[in-house]
py3Dmol code that shows the C-alpha trace and the ligand (Angstrom):
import py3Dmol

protein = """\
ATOM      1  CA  UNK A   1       0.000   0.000   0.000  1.00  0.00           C
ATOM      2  CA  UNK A   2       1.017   3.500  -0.959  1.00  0.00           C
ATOM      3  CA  UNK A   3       0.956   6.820   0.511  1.00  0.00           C
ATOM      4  CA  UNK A   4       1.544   8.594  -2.576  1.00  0.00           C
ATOM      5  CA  UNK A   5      -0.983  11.106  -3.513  1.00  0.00           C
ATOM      6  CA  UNK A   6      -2.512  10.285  -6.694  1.00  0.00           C
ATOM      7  CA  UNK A   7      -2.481  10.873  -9.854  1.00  0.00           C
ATOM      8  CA  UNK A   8      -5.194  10.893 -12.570  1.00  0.00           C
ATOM      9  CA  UNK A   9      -4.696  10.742 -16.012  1.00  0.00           C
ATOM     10  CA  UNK A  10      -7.247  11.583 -18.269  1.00  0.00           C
ATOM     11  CA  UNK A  11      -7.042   9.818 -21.759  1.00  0.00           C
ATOM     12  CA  UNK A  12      -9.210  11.937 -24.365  1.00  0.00           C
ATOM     13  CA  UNK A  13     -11.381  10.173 -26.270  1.00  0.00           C
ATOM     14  CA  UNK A  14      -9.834  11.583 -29.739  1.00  0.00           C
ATOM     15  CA  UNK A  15      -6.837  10.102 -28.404  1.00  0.00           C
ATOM     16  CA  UNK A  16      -7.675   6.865 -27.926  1.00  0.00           C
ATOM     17  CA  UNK A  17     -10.860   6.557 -30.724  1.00  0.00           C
ATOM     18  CA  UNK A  18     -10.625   7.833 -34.953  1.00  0.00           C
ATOM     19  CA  UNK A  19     -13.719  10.791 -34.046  1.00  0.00           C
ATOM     20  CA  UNK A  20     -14.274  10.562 -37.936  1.00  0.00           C
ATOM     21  CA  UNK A  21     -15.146   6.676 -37.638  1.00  0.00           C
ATOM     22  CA  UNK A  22     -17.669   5.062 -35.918  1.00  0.00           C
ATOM     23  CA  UNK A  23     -16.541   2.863 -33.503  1.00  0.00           C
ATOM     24  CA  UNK A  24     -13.338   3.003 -34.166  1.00  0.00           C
ATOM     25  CA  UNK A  25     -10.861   2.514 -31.507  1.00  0.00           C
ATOM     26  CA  UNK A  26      -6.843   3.217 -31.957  1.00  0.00           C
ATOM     27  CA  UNK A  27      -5.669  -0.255 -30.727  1.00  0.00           C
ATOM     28  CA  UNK A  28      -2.143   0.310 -31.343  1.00  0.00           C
ATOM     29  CA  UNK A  29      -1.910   3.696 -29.310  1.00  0.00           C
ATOM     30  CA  UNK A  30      -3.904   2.443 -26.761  1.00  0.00           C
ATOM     31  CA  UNK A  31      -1.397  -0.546 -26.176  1.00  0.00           C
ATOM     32  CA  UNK A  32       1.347   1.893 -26.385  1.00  0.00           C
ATOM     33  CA  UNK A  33      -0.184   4.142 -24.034  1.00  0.00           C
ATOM     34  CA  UNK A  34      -0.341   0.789 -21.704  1.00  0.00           C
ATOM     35  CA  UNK A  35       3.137   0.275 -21.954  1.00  0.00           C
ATOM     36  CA  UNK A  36       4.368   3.434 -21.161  1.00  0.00           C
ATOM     37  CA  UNK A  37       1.265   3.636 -18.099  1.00  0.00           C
ATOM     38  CA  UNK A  38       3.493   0.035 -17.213  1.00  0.00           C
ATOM     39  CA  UNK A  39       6.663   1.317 -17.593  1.00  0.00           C
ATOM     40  CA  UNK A  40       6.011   4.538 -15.598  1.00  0.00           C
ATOM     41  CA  UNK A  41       5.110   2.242 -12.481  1.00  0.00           C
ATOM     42  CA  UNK A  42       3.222   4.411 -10.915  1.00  0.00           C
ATOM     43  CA  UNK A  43       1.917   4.401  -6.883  1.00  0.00           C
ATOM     44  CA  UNK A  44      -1.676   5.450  -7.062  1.00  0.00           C
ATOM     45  CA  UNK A  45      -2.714   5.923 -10.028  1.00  0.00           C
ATOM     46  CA  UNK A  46      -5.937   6.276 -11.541  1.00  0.00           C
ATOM     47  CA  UNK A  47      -7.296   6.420 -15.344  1.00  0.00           C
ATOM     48  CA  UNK A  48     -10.082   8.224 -16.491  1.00  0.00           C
ATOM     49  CA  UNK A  49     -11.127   8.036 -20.657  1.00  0.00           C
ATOM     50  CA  UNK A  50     -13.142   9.655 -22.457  1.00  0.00           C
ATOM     51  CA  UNK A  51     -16.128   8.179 -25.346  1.00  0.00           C
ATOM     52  CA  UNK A  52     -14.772   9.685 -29.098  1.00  0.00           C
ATOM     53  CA  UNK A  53     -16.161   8.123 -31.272  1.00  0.00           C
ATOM     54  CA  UNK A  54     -17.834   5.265 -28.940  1.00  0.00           C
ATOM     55  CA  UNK A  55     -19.555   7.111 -26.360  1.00  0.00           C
ATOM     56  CA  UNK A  56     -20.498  10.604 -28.522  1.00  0.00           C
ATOM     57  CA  UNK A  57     -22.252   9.906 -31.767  1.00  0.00           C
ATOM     58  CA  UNK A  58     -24.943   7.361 -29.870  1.00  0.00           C
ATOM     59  CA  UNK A  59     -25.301   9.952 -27.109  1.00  0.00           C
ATOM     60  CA  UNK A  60     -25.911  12.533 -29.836  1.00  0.00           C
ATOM     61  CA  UNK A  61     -28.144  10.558 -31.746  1.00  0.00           C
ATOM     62  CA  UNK A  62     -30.715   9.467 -29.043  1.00  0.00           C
ATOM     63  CA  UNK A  63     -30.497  13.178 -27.304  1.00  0.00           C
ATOM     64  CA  UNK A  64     -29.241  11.685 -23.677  1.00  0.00           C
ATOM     65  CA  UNK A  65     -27.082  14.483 -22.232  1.00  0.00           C
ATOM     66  CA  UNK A  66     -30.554  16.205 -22.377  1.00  0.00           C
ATOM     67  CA  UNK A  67     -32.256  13.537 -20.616  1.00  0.00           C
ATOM     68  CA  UNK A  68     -35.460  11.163 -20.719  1.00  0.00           C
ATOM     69  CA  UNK A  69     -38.239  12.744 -22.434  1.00  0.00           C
ATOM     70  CA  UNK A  70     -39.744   9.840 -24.724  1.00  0.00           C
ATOM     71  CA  UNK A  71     -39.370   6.010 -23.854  1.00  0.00           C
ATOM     72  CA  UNK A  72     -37.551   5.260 -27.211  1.00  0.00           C
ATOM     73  CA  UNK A  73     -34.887   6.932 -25.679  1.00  0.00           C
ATOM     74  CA  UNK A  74     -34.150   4.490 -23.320  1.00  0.00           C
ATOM     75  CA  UNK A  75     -32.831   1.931 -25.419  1.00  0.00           C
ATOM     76  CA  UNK A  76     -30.453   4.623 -26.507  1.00  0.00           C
ATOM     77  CA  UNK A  77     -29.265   5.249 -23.000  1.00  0.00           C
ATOM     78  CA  UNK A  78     -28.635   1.376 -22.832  1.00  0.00           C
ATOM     79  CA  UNK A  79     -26.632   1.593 -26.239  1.00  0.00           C
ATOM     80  CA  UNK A  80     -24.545   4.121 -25.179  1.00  0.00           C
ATOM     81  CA  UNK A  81     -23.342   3.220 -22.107  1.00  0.00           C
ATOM     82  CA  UNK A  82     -22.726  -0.512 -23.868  1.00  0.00           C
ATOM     83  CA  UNK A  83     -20.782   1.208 -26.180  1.00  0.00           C
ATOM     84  CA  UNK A  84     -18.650   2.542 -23.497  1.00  0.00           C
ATOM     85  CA  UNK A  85     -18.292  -0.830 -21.854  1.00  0.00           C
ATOM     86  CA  UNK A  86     -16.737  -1.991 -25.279  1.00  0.00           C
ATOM     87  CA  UNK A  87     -14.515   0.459 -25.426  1.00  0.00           C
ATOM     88  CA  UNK A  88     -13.448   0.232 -21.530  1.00  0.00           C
ATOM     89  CA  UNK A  89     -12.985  -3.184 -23.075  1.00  0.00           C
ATOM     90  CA  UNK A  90     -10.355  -2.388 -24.870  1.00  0.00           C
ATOM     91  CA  UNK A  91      -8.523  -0.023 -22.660  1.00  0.00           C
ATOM     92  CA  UNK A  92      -8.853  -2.553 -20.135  1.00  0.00           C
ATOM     93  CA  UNK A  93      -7.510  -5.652 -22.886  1.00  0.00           C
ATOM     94  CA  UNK A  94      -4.477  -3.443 -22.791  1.00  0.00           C
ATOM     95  CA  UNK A  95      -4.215  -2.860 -19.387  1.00  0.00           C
ATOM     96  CA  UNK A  96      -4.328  -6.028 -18.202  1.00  0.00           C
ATOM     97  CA  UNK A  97      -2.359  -8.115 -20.905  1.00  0.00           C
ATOM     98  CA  UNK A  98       0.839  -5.144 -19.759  1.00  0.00           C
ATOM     99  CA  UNK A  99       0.070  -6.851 -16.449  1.00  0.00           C
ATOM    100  CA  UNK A 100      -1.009  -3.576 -15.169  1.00  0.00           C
ATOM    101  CA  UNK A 101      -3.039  -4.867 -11.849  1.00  0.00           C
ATOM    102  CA  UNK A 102      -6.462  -2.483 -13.267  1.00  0.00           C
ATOM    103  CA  UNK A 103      -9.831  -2.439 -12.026  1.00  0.00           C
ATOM    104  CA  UNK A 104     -12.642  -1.390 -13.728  1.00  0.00           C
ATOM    105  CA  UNK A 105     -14.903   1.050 -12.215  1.00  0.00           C
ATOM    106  CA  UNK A 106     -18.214   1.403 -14.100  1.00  0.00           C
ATOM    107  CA  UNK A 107     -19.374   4.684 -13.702  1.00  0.00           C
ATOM    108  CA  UNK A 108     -23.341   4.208 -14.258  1.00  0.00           C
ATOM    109  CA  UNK A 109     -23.197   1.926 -11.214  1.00  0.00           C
ATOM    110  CA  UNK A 110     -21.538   3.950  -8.862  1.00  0.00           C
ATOM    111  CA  UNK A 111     -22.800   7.457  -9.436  1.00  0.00           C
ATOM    112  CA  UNK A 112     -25.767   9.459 -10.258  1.00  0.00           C
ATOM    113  CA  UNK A 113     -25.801  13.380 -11.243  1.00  0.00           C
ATOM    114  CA  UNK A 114     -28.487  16.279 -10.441  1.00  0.00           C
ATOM    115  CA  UNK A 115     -28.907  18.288 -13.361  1.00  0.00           C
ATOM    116  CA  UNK A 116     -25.672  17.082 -14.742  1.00  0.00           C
ATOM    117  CA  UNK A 117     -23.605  17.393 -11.974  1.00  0.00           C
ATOM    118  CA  UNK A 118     -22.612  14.027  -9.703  1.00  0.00           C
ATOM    119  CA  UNK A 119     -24.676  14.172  -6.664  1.00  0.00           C
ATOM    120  CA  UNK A 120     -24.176  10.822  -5.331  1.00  0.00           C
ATOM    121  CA  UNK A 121     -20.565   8.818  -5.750  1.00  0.00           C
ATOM    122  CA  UNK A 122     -20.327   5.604  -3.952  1.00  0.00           C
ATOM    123  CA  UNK A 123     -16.553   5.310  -3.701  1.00  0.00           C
ATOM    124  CA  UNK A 124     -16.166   1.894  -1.517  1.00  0.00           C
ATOM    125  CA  UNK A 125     -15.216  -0.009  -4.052  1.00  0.00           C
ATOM    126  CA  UNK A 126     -12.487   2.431  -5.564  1.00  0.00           C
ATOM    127  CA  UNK A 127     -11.287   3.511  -2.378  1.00  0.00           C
ATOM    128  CA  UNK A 128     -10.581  -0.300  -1.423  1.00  0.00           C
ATOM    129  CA  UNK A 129      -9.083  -1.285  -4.738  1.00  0.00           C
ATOM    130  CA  UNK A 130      -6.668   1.724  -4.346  1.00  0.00           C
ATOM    131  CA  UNK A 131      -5.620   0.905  -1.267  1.00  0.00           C
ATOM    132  CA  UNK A 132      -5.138  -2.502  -2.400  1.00  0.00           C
ATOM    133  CA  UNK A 133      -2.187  -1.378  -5.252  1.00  0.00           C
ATOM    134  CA  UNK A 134      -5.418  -1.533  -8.249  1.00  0.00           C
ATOM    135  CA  UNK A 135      -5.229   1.022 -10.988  1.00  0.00           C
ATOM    136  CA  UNK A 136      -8.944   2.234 -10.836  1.00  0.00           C
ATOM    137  CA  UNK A 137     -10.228   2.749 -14.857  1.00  0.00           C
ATOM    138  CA  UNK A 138     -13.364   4.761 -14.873  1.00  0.00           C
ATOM    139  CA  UNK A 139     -14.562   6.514 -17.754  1.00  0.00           C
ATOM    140  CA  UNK A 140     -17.399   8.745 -19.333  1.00  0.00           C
ATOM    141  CA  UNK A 141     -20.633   7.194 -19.137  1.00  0.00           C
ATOM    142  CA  UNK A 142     -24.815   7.016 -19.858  1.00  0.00           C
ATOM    143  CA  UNK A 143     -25.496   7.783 -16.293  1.00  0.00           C
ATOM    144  CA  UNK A 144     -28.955   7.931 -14.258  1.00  0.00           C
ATOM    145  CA  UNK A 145     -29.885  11.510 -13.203  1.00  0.00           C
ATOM    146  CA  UNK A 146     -32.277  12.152 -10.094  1.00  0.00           C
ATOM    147  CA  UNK A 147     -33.567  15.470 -12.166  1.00  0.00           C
ATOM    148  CA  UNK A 148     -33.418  14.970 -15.822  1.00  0.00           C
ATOM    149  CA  UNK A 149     -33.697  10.881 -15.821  1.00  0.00           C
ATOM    150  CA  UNK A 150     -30.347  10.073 -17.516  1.00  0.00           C
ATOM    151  CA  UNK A 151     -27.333  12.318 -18.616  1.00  0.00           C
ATOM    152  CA  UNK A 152     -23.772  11.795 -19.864  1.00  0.00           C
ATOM    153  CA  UNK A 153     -21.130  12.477 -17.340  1.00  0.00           C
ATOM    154  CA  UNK A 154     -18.174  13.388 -19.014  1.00  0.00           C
ATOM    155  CA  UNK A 155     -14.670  12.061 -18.081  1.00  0.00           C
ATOM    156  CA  UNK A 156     -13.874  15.703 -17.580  1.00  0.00           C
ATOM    157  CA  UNK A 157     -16.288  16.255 -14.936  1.00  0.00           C
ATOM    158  CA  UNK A 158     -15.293  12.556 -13.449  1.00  0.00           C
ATOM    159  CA  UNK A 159     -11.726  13.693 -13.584  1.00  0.00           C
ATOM    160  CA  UNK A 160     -12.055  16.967 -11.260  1.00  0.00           C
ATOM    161  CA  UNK A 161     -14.416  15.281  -8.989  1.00  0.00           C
ATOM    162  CA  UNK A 162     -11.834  12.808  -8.226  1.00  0.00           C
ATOM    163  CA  UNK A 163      -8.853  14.935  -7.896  1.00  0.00           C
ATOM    164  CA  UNK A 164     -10.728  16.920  -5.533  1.00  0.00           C
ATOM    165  CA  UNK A 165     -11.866  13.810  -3.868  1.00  0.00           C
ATOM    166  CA  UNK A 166      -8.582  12.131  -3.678  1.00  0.00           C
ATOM    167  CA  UNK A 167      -7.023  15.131  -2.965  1.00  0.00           C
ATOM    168  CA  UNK A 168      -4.606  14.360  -6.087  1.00  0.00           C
ATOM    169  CA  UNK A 169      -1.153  15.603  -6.245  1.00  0.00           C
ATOM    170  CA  UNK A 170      -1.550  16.305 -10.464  1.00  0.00           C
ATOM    171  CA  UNK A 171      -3.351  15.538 -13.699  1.00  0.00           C
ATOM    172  CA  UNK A 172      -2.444  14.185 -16.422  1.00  0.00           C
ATOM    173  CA  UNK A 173      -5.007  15.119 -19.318  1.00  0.00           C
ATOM    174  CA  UNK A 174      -3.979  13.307 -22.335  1.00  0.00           C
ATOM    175  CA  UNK A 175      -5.583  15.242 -25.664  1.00  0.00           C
ATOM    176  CA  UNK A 176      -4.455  15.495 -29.373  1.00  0.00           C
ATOM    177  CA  UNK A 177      -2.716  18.477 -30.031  1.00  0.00           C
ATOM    178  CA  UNK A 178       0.221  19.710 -27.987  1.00  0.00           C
ATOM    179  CA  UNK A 179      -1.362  21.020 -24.682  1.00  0.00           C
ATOM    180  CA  UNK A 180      -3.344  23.976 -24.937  1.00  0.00           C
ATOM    181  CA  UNK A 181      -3.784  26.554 -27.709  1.00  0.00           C
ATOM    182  CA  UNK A 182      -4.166  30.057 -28.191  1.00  0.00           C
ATOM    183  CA  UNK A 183      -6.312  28.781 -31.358  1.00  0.00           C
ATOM    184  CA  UNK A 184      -7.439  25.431 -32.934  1.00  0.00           C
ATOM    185  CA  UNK A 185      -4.147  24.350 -34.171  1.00  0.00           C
ATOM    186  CA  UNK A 186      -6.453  22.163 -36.813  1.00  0.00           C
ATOM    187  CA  UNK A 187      -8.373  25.210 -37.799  1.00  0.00           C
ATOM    188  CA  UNK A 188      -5.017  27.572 -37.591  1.00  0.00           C
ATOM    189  CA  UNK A 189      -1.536  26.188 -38.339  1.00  0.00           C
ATOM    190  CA  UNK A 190      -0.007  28.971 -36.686  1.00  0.00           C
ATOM    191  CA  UNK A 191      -1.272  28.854 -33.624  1.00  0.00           C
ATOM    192  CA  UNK A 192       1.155  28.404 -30.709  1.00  0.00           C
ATOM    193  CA  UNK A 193       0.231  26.550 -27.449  1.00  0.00           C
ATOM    194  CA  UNK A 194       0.444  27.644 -24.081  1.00  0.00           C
ATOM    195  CA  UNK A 195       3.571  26.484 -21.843  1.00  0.00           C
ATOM    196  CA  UNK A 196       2.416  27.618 -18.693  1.00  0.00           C
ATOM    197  CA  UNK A 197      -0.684  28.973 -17.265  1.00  0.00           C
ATOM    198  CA  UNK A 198      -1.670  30.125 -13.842  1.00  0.00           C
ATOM    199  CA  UNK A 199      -5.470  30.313 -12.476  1.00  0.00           C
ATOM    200  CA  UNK A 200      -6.123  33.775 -13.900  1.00  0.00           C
ATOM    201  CA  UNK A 201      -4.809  33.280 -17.446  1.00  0.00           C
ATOM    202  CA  UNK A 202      -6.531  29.809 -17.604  1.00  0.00           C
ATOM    203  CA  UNK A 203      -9.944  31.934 -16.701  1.00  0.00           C
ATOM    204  CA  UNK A 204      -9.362  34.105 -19.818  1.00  0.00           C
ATOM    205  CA  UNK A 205      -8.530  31.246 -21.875  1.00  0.00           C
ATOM    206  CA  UNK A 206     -11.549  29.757 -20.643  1.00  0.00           C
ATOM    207  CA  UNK A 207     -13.586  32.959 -21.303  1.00  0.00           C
ATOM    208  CA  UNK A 208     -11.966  33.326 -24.615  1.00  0.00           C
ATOM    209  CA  UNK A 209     -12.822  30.040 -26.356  1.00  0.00           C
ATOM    210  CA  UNK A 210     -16.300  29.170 -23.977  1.00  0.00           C
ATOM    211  CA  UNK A 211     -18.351  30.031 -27.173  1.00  0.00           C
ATOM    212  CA  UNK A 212     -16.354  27.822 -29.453  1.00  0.00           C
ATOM    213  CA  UNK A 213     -18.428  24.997 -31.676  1.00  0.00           C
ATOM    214  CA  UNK A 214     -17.618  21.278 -30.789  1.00  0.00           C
ATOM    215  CA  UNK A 215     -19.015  17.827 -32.025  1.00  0.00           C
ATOM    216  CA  UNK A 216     -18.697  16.584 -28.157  1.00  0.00           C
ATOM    217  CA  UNK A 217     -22.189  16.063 -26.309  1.00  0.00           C
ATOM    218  CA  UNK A 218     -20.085  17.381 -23.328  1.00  0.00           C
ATOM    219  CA  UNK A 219     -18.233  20.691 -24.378  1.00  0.00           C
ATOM    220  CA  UNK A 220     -15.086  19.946 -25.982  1.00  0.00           C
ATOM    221  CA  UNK A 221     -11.724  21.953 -25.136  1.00  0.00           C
ATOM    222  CA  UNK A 222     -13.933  24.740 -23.214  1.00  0.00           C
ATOM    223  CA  UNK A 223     -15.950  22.100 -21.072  1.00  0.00           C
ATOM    224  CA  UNK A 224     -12.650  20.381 -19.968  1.00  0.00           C
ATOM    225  CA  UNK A 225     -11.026  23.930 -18.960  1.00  0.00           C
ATOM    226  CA  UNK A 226     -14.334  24.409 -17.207  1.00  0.00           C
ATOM    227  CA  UNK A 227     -14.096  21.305 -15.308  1.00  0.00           C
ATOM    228  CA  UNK A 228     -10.331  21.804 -14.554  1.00  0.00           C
ATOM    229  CA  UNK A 229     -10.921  24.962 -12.720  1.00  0.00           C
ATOM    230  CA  UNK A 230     -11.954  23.642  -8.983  1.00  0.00           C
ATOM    231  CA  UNK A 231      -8.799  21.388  -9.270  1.00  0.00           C
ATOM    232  CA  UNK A 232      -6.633  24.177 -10.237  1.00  0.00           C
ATOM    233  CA  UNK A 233      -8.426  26.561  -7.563  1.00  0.00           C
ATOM    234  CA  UNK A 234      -7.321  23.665  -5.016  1.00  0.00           C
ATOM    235  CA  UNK A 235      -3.975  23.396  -5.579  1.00  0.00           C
ATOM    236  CA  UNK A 236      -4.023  20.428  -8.287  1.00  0.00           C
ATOM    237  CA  UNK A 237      -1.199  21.102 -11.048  1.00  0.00           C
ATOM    238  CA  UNK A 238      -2.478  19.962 -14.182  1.00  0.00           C
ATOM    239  CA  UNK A 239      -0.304  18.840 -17.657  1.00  0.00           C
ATOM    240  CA  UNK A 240      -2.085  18.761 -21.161  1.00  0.00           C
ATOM    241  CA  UNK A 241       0.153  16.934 -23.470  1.00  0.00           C
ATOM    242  CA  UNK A 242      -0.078  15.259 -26.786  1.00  0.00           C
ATOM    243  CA  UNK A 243      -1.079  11.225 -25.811  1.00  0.00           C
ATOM    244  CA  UNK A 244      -1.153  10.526 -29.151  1.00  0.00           C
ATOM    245  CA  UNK A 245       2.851  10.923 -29.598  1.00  0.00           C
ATOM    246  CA  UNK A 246       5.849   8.385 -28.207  1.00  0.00           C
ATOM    247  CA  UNK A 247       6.466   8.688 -25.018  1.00  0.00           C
ATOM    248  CA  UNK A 248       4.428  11.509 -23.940  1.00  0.00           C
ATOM    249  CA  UNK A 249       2.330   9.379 -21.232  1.00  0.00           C
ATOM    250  CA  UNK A 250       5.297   8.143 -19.715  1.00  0.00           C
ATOM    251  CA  UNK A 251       6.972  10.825 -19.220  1.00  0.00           C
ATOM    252  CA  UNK A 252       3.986  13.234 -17.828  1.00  0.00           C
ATOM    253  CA  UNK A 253       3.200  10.142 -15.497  1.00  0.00           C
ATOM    254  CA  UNK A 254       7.279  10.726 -14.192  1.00  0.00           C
ATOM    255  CA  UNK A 255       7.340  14.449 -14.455  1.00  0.00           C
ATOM    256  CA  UNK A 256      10.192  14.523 -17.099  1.00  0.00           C
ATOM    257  CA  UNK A 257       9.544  18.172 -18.715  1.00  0.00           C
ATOM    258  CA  UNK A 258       8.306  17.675 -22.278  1.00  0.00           C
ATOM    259  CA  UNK A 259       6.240  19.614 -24.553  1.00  0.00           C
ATOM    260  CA  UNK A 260       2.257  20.601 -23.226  1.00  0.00           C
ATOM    261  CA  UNK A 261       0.763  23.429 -21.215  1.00  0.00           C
ATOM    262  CA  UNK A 262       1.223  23.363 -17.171  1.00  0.00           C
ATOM    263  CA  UNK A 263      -1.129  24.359 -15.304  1.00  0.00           C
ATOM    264  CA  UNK A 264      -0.402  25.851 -11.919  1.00  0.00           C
ATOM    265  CA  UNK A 265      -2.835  27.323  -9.297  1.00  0.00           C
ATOM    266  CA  UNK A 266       0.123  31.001  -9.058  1.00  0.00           C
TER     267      UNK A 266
END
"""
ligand_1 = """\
10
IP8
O -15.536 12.039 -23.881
C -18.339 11.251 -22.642
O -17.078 11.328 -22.032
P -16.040 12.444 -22.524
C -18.889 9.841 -22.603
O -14.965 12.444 -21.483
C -20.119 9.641 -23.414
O -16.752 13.754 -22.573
C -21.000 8.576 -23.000
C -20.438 10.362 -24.457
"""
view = py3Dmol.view(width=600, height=400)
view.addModel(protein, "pdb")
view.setStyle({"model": 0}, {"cartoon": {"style": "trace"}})
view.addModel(ligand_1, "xyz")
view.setStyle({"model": 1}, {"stick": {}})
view.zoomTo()
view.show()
C-alpha cells in the first residue's frame, strides 16, 4: 500500500478513438499508451477516458445528455453506455495483458448526477481497490440523473471530482494536439500553445474560447477547462500533453519536462 498522492490521467477520447469513424478505436496507441502507463510504475494511479467516437455519436443521436423525455430513448441510454463498456474493453484488454493490476470502475453503477452534476458517488469499491495497489479505470458514461432521468457524465467532470476527492497531487489530461492553444491548431496552423498557465490566465482562456463549436455532447476543449478549474483553484497542477505521440504518457506520469501546457494554481 502506498501513501503517494494520486495521480489521474485523463485519456481523451480523440486520443484513444478515430472521431471521424464510428466505432473506431486506436488499438495500437492504446497498447502503447499501456506500456508506457506500465513502464512509468506508478503508486496510485488512476485512469479516467473519455467516449470519441464510442460514447459521442450514440449519445448525440438518441439526445441523452438532455435527458429522458420519450421512452424510445431508453434503449439509446442502454446503447450508449454498452458502447462505453466496449470500449473500456479495450482499454482494459491493454491494461491487463501489460500486467497492469487495473480495475474497472463502471461509472453508471456507482454514481448518479443532479442536473448534470454528480450528486451521489459511492466510492467503496475504488477507495478499497486503491488501497489494495489496483489502478482504478473509470470513464465517461450514460449515467442515471435524479432530475433529468439520464445524462452523460463526461470524463472531464469525473476527472475533477476525483482529484478533488482524492485530494490528487496532479493531472495528467492526455488530448491530441500539444497542450493547450491560443487557437485550434487544426483550424489555424499557426497557432502556438500555451507552456504555462496560472489560475487567472486559464480563466481568460476559458472565457476566450467558452463560445467555441464542438461535435462533443459534453463541451469539448472549453468544457474540460471548465471542469479543470476547482482542481486548479485547489492546488491540483495539471499537464495537457499530446497522448497521441511516443512517449508523452510516460513521461507526464514521471514528471520529465516535455512539450504541453502546465497548469499551476500562481
Ligand atoms: O468524452 C463522454 O465522455 P467524454 C462519454 O470524457 C459519453 O466527454 C457517454 C459520451
Amino acid at each position: 500500500m502506498s501513501e503517494a498522492k494520486p495521480t489521474i490521467l485523463k485519456l481523451g477520447g480523440s486520443v484513444i478513438t478515430d472521431k471521424d469513424g464510428e466505432l473506431a478505436a486506436k488499438t495500437e496507441v492504446i497498447n502503447r499508451i499501456a506500456e508506457e502507463i506500465k513502464r512509468a510504475d506508478m503508486d496510485n494511479l488512476v485512469i479516467v477516458h473519455g467516449g470519441g467516437s464510442f460514447g459521442h455519436p450514440t449519445a448525440q443521436k438518441y439526445g441523452i445528455k438532455d435527458g429522458l423525455k420519450e421512452p424510445s430513448q431508453k434503449v439509446g441510454f442502454s446503447e450508449t453506455h454498452h458502447v462505453m463498456t466496449v470500449l473500456n474493453g479495450l482499454i482494459m484488454d491493454a491494461l491487463v495483458w501489460h500486467e497492469i493490476p487495473s480495475l474497472s470502475i463502471t461509472p453508471s453503477t456507482c454514481i448518479m448526477t443532479e442536473n448534470g452534476r454528480i450528486k451521489y458517488f459511492d466510492d467503496t469499491v475504488l477507495c478499497s481497490c486503491m488501497k489494495m495497489g489496483f489502478v482504478p479505470v473509470l470513464y465517461g458514461d450514460a449515467v442515471l440523473d435524479e432530475k433529468l432521468g439520464f445524462t452523460v457524465l463526461s470524463g472531464d467532470q469525473l476527472v475533477a471530482h476525483l482529484a478533488l476527492k482524492l485530494k490528487a497531487q496532479k493531472i495528467v489530461v492526455g488530448v491530441d494536439t500539444d497542450g493547450l492553444y491560443e487557437a485550434d491548431p487544426k483550424v489555424n496552423a499557426s497557432a502556438k500553445p500555451y507552456l504555462r498557465l496560472n489560475l487567472e490566465q486559464l480563466k481568460r482562456v476559458q472565457a476566450k474560447i467558452s463560445g467555441a463549436q464542438t461535435t462533443d455532447v459534453t463541451g469539448g476543449m472549453a468544457g474540460k477547462i471548465a471542469e479543470l478549474i476547482p482542481a486548479v483553484e485547489a492546488g491540483i497542477s495539471v499537464q495537457i500533453i499530446n497522448a497521441t505521440r511516443n512517449l508523452r504518457v510516460l513521461r507526464g506520469l514521471t514528471g520529465e519536462r516535455i512539450e504541453g501546457t502546465i497548469i499551476e494554481k500562481a
